[in-house]
C-alpha positions in Angstrom: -3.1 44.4 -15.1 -6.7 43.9 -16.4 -5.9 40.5 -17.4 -5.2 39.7 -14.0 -7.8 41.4 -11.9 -10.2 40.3 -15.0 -8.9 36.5 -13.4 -9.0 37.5 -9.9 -12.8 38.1 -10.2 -13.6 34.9 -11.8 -11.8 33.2 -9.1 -14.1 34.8 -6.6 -16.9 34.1 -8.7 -16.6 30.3 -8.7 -15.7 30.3 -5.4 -18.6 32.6 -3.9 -21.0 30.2 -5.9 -19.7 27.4 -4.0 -20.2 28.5 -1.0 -23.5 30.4 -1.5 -24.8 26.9 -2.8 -24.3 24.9 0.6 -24.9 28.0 2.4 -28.0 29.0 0.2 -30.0 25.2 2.4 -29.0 26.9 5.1 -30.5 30.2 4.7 -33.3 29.2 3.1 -34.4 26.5 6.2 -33.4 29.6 8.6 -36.2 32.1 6.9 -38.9 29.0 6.0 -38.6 28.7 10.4 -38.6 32.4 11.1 -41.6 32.6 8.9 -43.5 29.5 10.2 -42.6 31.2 13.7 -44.2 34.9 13.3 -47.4 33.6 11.4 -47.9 31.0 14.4 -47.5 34.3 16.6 -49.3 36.6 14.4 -52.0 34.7 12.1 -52.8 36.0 9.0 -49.5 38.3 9.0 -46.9 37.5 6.3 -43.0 37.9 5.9 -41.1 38.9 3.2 -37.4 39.0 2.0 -36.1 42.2 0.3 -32.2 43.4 -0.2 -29.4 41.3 -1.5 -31.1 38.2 -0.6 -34.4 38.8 -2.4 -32.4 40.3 -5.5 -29.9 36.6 -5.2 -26.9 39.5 -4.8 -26.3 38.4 -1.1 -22.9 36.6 -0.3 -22.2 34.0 2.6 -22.0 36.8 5.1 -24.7 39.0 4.0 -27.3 39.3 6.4 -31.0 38.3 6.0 -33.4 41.5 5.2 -37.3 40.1 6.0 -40.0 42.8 6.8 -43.4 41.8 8.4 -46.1 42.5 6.9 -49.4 42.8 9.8 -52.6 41.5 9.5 -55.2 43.8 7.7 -56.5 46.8 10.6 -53.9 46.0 13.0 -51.6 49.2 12.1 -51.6 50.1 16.0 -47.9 49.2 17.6 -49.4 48.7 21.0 -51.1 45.2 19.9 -48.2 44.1 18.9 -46.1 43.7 22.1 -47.9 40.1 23.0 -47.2 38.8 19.7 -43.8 40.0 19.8 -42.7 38.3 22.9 -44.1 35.0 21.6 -42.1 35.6 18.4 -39.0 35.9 20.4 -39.8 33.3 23.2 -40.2 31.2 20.1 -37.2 31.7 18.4 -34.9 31.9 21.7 -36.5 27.9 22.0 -35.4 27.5 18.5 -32.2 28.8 19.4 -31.7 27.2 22.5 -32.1 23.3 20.9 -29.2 24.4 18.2 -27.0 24.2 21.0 -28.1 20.9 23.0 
């Protein structure tokens, strides 16, 4: 029985690696864009990756976990509905040529 699942797991293994490699481009253009989109929208801010994907224990399906850092003094909420709505006017653009 141990022998077996011991097998079953390496098969998963090797075939979770291929797939995170050709879906690892993928990811990794998709954050690079979100990124250059919010610091266009809000200079000086930055973005970061934490869970699975930051620790490389994501699988194909895992979502991405980014967090936004703000710029330096701008801790009030209210300033950021402007760049917010750019954000997402940006990335429904983004989203909108995927399709074409």
């Amino acid at each position: 029985m141990y022998d077996k699942l011991h097998h079953e797991i390496l098969d998963f293994r090797k075939d979770t690696k291929a797939i995170m490699a050709e879906m690892g481009i993928i990811k990794t253009q998709i954050i690079d864009k979100l990124k250059e989109v919010i610091t266009l929208a809000i200079p000086e801010s930055s973005v970061d990756i934490y869970g699975s994907h930051a620790t490389q224990l994501s699988l194909h399906w895992s979502d991405i976990d980014l967090v936004l850092n703000p710029p330096n003094g701008s801790d009030n909420p209210d300033n950021w509905a402007s760049p917010l709505r750019t954000i997402f006017t940006a990335l429904s653009s983004e989203a909108n040529k995927c399709w074409v």
